[in-house]
mmCIF entry with sequence, helices, sheets and N, C-alpha, C, O atoms, coordinates in Angstrom:
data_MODEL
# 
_entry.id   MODEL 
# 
_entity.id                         1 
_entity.type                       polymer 
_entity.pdbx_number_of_molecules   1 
# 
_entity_poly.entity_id                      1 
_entity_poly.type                           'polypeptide(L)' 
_entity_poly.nstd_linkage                   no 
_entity_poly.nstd_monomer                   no 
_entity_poly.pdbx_seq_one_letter_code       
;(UNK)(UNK)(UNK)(UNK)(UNK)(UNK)(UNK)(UNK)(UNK)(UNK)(UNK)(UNK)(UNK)(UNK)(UNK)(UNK)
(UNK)(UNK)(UNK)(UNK)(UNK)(UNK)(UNK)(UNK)(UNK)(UNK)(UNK)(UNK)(UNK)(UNK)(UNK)(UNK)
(UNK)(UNK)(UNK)(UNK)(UNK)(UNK)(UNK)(UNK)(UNK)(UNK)(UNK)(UNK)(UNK)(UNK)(UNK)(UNK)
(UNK)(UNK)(UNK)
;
_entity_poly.pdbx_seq_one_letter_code_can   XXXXXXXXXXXXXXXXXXXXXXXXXXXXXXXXXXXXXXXXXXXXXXXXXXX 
_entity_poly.pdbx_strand_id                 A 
# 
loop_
_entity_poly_seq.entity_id 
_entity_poly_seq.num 
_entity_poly_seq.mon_id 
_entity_poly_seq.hetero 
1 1  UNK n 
1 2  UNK n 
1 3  UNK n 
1 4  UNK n 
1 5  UNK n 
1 6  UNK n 
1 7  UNK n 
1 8  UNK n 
1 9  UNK n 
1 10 UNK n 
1 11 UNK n 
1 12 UNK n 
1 13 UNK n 
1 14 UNK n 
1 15 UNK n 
1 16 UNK n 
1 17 UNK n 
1 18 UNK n 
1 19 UNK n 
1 20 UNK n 
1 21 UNK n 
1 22 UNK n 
1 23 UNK n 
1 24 UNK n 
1 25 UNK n 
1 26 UNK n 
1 27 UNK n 
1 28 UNK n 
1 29 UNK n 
1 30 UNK n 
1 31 UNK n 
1 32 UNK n 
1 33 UNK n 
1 34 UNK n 
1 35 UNK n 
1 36 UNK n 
1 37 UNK n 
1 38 UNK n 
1 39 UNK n 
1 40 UNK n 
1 41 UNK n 
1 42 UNK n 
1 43 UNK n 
1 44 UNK n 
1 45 UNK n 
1 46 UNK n 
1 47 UNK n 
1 48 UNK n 
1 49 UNK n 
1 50 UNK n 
1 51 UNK n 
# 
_struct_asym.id          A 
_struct_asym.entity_id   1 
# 
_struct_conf.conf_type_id            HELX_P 
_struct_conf.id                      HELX_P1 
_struct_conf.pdbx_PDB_helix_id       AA1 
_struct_conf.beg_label_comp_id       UNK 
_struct_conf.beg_label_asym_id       A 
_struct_conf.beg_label_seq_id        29 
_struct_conf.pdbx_beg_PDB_ins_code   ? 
_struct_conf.end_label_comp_id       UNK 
_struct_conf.end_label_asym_id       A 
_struct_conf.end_label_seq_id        34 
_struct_conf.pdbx_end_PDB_ins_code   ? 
_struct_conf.beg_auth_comp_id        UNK 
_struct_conf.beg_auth_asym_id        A 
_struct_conf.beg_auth_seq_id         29 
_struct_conf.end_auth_comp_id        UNK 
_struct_conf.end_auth_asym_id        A 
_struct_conf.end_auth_seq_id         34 
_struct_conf.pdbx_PDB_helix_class    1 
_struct_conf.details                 ? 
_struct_conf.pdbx_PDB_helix_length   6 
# 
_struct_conf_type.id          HELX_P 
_struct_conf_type.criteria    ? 
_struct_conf_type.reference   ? 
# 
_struct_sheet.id               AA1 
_struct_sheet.type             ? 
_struct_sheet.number_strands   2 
_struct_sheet.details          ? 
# 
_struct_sheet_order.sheet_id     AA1 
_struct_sheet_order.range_id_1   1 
_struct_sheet_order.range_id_2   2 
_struct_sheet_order.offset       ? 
_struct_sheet_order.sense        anti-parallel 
# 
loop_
_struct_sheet_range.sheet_id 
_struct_sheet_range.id 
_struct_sheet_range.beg_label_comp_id 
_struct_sheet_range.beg_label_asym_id 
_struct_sheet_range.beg_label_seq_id 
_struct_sheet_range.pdbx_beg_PDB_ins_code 
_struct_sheet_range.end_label_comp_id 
_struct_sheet_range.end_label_asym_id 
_struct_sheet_range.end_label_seq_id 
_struct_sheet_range.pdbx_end_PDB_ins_code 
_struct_sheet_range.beg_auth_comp_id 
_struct_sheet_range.beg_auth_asym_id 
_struct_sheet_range.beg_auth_seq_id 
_struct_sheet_range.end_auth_comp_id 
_struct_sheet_range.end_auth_asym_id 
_struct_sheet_range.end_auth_seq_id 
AA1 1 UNK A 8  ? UNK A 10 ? UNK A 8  UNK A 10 
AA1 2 UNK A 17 ? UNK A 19 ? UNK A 17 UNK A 19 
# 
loop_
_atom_site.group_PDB 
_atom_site.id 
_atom_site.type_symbol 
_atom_site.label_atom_id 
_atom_site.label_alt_id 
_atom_site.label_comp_id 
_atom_site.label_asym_id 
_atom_site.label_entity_id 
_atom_site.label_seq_id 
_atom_site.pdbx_PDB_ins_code 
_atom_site.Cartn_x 
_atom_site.Cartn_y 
_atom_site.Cartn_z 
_atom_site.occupancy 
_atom_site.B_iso_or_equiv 
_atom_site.pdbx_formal_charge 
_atom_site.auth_seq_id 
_atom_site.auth_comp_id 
_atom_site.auth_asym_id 
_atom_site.auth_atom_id 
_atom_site.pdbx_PDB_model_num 
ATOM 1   N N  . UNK A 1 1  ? 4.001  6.948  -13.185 1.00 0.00 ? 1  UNK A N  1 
ATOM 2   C CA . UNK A 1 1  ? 2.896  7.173  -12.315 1.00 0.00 ? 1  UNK A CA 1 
ATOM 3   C C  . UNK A 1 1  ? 1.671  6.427  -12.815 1.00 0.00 ? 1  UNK A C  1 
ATOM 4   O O  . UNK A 1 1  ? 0.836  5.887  -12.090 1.00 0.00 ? 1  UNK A O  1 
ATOM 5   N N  . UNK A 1 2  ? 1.665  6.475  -14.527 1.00 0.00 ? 2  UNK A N  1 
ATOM 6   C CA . UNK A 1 2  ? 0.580  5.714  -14.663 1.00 0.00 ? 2  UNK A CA 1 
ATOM 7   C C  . UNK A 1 2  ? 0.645  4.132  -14.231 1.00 0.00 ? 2  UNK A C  1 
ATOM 8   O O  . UNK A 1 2  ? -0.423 3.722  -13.775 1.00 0.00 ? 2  UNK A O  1 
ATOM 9   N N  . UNK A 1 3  ? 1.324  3.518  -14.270 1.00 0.00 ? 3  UNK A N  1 
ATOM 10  C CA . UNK A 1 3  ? 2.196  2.045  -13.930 1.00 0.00 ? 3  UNK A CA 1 
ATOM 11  C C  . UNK A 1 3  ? 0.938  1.765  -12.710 1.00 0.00 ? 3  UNK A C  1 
ATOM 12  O O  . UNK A 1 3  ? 0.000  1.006  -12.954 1.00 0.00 ? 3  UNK A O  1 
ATOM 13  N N  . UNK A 1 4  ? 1.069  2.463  -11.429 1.00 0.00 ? 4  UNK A N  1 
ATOM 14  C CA . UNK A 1 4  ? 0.460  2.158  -10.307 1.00 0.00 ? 4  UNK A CA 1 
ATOM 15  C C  . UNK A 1 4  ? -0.169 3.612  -9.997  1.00 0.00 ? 4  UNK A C  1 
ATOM 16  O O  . UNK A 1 4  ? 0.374  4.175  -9.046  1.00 0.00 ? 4  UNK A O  1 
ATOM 17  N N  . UNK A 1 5  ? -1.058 4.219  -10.531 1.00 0.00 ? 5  UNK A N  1 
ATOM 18  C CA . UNK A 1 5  ? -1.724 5.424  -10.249 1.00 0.00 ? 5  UNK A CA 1 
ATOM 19  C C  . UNK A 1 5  ? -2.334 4.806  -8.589  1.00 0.00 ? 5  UNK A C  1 
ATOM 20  O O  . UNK A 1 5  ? -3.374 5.464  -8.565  1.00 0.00 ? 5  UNK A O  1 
ATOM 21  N N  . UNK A 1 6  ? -2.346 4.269  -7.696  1.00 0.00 ? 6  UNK A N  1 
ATOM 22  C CA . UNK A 1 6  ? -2.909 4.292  -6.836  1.00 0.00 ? 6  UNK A CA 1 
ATOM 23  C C  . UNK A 1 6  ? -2.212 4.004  -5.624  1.00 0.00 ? 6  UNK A C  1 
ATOM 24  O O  . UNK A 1 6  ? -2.653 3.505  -4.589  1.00 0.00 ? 6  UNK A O  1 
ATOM 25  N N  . UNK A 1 7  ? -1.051 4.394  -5.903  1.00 0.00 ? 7  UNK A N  1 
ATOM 26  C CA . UNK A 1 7  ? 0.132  4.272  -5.313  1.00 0.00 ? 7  UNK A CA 1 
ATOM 27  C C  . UNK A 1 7  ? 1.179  5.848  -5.393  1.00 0.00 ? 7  UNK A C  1 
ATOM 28  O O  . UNK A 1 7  ? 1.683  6.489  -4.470  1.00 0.00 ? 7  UNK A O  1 
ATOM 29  N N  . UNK A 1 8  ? 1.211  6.066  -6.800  1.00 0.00 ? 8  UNK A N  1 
ATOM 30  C CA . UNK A 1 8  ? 2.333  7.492  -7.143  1.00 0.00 ? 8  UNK A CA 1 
ATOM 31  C C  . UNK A 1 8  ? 1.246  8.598  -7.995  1.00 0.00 ? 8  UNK A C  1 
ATOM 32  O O  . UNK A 1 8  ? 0.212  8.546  -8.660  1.00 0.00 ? 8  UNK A O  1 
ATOM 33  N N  . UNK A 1 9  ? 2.123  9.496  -7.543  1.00 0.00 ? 9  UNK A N  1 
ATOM 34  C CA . UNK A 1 9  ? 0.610  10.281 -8.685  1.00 0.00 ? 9  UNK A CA 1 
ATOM 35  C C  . UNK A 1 9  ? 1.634  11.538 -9.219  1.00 0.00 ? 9  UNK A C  1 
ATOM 36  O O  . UNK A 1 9  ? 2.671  11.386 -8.574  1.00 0.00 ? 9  UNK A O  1 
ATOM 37  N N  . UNK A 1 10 ? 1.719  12.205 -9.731  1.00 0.00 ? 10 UNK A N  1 
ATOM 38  C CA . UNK A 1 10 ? 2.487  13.886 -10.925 1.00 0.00 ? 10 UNK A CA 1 
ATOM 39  C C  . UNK A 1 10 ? 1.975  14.868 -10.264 1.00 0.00 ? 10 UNK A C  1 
ATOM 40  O O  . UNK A 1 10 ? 0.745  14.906 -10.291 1.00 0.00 ? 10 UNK A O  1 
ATOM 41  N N  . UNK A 1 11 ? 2.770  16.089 -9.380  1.00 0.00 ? 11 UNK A N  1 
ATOM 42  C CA . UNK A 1 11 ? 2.194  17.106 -9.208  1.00 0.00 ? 11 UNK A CA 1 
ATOM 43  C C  . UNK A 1 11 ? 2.072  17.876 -10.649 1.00 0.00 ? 11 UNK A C  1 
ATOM 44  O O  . UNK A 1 11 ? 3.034  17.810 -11.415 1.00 0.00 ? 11 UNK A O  1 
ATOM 45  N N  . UNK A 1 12 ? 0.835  18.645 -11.046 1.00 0.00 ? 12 UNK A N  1 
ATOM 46  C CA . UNK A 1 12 ? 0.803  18.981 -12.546 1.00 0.00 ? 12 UNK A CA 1 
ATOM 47  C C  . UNK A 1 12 ? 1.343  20.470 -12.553 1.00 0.00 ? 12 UNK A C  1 
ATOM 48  O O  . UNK A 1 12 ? 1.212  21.105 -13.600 1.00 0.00 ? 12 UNK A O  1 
ATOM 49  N N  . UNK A 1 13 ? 2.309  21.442 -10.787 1.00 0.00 ? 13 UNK A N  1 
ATOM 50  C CA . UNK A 1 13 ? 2.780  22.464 -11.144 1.00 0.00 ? 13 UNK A CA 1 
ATOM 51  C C  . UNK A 1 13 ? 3.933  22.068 -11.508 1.00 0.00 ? 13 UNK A C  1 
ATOM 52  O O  . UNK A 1 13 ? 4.270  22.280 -12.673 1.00 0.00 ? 13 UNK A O  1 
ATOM 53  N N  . UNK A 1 14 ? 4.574  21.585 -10.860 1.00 0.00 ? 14 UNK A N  1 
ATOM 54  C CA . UNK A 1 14 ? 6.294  20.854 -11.337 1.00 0.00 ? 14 UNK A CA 1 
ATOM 55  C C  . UNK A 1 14 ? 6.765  19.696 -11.356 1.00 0.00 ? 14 UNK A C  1 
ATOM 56  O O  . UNK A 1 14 ? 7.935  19.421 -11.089 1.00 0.00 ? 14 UNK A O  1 
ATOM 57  N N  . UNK A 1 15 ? 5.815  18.834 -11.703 1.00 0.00 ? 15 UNK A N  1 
ATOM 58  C CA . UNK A 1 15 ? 6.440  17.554 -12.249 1.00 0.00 ? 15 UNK A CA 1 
ATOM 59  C C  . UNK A 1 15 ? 6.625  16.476 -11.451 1.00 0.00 ? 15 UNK A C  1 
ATOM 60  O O  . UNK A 1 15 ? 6.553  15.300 -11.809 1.00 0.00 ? 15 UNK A O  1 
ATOM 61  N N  . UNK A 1 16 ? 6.906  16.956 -10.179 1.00 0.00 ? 16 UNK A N  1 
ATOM 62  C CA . UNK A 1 16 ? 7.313  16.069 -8.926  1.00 0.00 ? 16 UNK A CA 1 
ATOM 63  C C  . UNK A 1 16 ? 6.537  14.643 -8.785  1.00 0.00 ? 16 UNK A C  1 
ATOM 64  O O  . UNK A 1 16 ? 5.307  14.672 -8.820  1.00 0.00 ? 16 UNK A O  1 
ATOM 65  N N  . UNK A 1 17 ? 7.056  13.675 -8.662  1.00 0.00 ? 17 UNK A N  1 
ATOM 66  C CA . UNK A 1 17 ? 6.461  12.396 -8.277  1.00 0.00 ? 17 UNK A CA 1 
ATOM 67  C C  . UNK A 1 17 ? 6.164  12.505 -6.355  1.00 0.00 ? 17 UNK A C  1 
ATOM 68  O O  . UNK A 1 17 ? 6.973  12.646 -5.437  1.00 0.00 ? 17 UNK A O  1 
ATOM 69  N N  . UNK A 1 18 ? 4.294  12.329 -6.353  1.00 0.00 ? 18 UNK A N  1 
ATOM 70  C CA . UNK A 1 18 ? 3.867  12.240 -5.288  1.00 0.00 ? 18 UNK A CA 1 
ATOM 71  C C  . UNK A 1 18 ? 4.040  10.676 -4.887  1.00 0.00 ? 18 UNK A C  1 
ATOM 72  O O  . UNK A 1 18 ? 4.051  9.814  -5.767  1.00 0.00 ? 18 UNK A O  1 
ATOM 73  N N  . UNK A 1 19 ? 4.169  10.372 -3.575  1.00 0.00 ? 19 UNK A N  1 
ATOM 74  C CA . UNK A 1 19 ? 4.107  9.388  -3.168  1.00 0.00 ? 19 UNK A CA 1 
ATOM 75  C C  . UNK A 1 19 ? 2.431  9.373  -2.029  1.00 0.00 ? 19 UNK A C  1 
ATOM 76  O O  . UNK A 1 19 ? 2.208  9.885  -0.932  1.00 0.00 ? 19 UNK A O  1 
ATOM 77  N N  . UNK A 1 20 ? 1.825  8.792  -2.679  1.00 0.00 ? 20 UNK A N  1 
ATOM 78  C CA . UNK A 1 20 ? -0.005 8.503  -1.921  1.00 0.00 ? 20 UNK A CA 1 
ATOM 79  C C  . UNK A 1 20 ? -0.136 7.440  -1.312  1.00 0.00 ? 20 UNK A C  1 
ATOM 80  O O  . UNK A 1 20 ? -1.221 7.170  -0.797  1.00 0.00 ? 20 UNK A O  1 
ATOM 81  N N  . UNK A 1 21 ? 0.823  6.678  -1.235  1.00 0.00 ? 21 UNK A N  1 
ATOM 82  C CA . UNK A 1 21 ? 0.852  5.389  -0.295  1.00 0.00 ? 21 UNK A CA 1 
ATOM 83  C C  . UNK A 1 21 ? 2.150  5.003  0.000   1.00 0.00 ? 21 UNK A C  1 
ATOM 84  O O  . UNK A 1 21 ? 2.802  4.428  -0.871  1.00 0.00 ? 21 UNK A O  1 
ATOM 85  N N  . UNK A 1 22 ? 2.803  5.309  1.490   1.00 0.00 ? 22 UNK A N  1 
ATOM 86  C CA . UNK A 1 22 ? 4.125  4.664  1.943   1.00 0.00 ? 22 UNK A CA 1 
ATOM 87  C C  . UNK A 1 22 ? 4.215  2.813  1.960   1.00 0.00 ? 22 UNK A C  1 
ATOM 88  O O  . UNK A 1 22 ? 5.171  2.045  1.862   1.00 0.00 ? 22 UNK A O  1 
ATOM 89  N N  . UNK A 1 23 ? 3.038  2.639  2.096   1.00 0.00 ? 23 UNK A N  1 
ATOM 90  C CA . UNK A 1 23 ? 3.113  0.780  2.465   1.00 0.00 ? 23 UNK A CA 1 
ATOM 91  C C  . UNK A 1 23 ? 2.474  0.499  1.517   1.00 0.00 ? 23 UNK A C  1 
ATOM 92  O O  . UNK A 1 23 ? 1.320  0.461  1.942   1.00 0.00 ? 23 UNK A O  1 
ATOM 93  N N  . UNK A 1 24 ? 2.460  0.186  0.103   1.00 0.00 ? 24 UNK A N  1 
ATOM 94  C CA . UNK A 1 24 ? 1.179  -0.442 -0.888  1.00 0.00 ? 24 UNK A CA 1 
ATOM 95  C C  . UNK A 1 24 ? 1.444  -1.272 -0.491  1.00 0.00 ? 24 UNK A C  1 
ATOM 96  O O  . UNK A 1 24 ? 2.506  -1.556 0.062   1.00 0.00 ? 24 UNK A O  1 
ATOM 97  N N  . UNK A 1 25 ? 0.126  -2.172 -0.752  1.00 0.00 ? 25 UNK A N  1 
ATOM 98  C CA . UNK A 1 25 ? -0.517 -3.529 -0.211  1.00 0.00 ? 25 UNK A CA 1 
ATOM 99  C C  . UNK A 1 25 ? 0.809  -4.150 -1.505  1.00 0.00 ? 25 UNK A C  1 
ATOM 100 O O  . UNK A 1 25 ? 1.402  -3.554 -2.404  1.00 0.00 ? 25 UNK A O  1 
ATOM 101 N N  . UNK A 1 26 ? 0.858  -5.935 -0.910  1.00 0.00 ? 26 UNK A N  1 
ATOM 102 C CA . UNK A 1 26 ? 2.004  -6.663 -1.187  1.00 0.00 ? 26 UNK A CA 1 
ATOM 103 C C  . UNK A 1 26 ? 1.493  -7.033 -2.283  1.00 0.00 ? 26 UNK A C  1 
ATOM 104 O O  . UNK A 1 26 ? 2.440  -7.606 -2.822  1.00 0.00 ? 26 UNK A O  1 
ATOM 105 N N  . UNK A 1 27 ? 0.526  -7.099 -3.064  1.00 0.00 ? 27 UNK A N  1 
ATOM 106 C CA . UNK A 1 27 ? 0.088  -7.509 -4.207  1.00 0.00 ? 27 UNK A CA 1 
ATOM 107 C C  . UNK A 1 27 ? 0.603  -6.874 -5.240  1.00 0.00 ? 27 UNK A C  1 
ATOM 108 O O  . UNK A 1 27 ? 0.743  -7.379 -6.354  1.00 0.00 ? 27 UNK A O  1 
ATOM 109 N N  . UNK A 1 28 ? 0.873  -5.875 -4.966  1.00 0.00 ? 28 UNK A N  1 
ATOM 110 C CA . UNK A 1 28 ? 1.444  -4.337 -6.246  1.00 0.00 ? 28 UNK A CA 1 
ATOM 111 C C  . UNK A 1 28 ? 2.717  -4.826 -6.351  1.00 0.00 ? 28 UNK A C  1 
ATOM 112 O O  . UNK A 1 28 ? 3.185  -4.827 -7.490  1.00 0.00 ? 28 UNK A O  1 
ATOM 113 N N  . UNK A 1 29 ? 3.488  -5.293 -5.352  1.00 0.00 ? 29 UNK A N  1 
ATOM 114 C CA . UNK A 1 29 ? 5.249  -5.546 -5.457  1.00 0.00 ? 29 UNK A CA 1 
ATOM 115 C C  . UNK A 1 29 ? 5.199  -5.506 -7.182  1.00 0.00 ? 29 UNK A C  1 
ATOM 116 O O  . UNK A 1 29 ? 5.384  -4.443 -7.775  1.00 0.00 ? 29 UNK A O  1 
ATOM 117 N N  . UNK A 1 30 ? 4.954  -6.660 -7.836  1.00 0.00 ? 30 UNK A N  1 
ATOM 118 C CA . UNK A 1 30 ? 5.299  -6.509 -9.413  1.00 0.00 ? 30 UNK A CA 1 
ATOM 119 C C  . UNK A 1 30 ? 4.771  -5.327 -10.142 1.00 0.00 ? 30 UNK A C  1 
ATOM 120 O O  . UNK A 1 30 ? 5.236  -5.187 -11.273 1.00 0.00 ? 30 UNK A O  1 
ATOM 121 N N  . UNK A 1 31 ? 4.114  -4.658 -9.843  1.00 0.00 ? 31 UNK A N  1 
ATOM 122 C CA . UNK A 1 31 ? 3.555  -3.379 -10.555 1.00 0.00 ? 31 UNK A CA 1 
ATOM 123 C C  . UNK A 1 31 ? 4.740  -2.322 -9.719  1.00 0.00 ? 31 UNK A C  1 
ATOM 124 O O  . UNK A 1 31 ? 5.039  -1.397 -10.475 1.00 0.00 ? 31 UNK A O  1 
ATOM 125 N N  . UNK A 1 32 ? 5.185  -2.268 -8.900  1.00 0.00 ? 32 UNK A N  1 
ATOM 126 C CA . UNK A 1 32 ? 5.660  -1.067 -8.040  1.00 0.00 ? 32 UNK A CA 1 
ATOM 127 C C  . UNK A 1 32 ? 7.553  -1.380 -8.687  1.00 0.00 ? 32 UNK A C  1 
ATOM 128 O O  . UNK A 1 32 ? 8.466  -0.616 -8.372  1.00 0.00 ? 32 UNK A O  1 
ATOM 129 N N  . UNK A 1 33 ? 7.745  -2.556 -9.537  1.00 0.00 ? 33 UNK A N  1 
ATOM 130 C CA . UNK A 1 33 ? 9.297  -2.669 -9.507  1.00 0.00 ? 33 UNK A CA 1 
ATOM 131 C C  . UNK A 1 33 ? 9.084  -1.781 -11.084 1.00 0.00 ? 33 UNK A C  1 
ATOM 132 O O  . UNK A 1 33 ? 9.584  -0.680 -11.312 1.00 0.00 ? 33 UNK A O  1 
ATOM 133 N N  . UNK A 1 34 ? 8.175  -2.619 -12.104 1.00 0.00 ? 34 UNK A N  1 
ATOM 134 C CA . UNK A 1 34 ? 7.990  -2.112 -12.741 1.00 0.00 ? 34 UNK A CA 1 
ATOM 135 C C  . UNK A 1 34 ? 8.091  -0.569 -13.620 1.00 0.00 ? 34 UNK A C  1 
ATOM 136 O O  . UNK A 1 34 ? 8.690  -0.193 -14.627 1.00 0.00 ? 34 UNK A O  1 
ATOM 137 N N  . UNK A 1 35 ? 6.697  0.367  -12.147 1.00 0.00 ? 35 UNK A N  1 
ATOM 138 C CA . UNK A 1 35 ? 7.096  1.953  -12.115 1.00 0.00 ? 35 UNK A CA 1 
ATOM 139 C C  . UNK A 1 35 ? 8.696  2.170  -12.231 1.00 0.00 ? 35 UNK A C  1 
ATOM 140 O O  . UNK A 1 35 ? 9.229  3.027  -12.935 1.00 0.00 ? 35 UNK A O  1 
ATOM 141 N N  . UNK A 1 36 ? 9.376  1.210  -11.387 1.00 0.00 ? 36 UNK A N  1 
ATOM 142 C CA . UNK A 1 36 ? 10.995 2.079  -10.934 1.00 0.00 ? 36 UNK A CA 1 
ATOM 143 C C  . UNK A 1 36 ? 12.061 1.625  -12.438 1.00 0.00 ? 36 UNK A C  1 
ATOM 144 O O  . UNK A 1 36 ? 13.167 2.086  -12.722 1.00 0.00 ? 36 UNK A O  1 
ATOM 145 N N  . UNK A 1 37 ? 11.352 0.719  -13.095 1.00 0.00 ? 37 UNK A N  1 
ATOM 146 C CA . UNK A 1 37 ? 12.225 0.639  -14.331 1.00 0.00 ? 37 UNK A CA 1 
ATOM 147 C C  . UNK A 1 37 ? 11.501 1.431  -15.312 1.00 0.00 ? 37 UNK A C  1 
ATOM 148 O O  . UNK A 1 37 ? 11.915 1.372  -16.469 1.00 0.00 ? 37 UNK A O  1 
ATOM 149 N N  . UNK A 1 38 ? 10.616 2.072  -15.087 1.00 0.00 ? 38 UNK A N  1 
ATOM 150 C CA . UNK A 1 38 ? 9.923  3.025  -16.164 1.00 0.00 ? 38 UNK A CA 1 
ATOM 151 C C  . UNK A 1 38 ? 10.320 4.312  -16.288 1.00 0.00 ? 38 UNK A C  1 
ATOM 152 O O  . UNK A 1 38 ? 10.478 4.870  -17.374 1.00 0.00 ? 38 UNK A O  1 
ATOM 153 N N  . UNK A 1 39 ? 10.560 5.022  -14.778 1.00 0.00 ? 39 UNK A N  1 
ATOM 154 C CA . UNK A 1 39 ? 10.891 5.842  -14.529 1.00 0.00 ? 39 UNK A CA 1 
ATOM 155 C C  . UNK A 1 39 ? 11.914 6.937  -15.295 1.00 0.00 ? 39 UNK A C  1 
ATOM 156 O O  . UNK A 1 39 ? 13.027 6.906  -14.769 1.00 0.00 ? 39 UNK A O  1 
ATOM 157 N N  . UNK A 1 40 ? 11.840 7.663  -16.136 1.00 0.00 ? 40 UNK A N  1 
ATOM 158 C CA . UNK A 1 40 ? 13.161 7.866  -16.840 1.00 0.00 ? 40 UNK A CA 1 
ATOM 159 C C  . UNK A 1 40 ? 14.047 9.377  -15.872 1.00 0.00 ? 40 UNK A C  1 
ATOM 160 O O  . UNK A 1 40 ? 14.877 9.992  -16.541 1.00 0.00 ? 40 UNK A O  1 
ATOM 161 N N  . UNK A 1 41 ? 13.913 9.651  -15.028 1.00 0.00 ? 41 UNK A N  1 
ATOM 162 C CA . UNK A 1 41 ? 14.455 10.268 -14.040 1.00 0.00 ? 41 UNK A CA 1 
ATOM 163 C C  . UNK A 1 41 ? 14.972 9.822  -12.873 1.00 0.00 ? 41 UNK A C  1 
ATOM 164 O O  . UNK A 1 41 ? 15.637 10.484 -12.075 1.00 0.00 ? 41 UNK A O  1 
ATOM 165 N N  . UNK A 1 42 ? 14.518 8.208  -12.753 1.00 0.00 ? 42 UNK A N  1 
ATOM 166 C CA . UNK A 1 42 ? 15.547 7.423  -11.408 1.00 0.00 ? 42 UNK A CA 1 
ATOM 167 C C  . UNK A 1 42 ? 14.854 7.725  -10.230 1.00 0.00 ? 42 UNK A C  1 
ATOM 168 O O  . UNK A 1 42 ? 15.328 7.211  -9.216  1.00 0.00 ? 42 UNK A O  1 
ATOM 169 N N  . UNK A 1 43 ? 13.433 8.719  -10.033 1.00 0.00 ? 43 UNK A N  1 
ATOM 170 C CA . UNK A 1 43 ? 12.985 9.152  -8.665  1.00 0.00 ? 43 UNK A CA 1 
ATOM 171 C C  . UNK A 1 43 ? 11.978 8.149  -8.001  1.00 0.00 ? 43 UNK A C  1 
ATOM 172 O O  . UNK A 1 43 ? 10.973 8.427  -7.346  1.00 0.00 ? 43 UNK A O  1 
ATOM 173 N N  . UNK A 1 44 ? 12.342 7.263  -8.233  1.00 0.00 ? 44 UNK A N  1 
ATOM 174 C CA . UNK A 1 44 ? 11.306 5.659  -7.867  1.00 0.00 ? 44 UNK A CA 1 
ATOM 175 C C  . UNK A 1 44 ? 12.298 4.827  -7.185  1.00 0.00 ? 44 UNK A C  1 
ATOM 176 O O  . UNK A 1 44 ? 13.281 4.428  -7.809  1.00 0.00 ? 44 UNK A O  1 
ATOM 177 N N  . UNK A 1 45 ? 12.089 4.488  -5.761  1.00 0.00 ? 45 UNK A N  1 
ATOM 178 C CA . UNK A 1 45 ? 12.710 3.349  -5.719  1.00 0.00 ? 45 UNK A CA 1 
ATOM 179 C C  . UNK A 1 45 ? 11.795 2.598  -4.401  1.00 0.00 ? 45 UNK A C  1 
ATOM 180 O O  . UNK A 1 45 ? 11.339 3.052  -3.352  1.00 0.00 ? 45 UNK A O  1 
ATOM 181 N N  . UNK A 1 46 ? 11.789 1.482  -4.915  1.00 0.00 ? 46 UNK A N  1 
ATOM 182 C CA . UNK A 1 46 ? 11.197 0.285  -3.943  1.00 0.00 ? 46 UNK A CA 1 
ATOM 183 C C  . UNK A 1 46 ? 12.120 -0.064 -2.857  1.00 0.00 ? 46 UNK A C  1 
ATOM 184 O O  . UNK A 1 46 ? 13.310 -0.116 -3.170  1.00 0.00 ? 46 UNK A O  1 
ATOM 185 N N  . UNK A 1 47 ? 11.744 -0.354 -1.435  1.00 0.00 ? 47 UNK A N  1 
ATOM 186 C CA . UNK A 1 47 ? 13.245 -1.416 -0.889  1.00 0.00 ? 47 UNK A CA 1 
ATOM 187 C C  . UNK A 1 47 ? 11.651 -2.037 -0.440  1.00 0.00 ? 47 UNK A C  1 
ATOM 188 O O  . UNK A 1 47 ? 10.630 -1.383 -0.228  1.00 0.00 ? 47 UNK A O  1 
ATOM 189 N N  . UNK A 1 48 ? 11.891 -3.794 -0.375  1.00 0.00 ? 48 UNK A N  1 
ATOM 190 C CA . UNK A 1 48 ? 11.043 -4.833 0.116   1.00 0.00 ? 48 UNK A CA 1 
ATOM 191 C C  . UNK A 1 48 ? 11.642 -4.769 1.289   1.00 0.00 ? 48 UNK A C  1 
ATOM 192 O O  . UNK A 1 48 ? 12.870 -4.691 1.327   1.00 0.00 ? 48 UNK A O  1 
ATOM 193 N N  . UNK A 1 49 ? 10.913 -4.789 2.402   1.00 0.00 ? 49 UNK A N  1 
ATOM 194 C CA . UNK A 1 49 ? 11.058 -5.137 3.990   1.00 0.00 ? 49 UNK A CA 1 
ATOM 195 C C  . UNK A 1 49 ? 10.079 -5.795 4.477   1.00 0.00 ? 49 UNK A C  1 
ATOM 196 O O  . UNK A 1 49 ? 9.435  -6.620 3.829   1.00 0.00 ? 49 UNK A O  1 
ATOM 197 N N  . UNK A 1 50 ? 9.794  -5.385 6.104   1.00 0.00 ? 50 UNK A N  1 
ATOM 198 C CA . UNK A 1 50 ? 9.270  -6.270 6.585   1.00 0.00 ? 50 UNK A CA 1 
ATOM 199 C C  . UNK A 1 50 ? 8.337  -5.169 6.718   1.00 0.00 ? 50 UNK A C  1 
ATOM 200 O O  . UNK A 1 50 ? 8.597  -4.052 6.271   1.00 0.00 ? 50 UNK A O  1 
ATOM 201 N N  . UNK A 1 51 ? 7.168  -5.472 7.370   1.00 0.00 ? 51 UNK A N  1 
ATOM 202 C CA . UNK A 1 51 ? 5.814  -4.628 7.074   1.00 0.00 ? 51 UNK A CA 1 
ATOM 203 C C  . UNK A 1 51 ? 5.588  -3.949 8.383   1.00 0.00 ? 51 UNK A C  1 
ATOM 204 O O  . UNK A 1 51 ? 4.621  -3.203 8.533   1.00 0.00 ? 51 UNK A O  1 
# 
């Protein structure tokens, strides 16, 4: 979450990964693959499409 805090964020009752932006802007792509290899629970995943 820290990776792209402006994108994913930690609920602080249970842990859950929030999602705060369905479309981040295309600039993040390398910060957003990043989060999903950081992830040590697998609950990240990117798919690139069309916008």
């Amino acid at each position: 979450m820290l990776t792209v805090p402006e994108v994913f964020d930690q609920s602080e009752e249970d842990g859950l990964v929030l999602l705060l932006q369905d479309r981040p802007d295309p600039a993040l792509r390398a910060q957003l693959h990043t989060a999903v290899a950081l992830c040590p629970a697998g609950a990240i995943t990117v798919t690139d499409g069309p916008a």
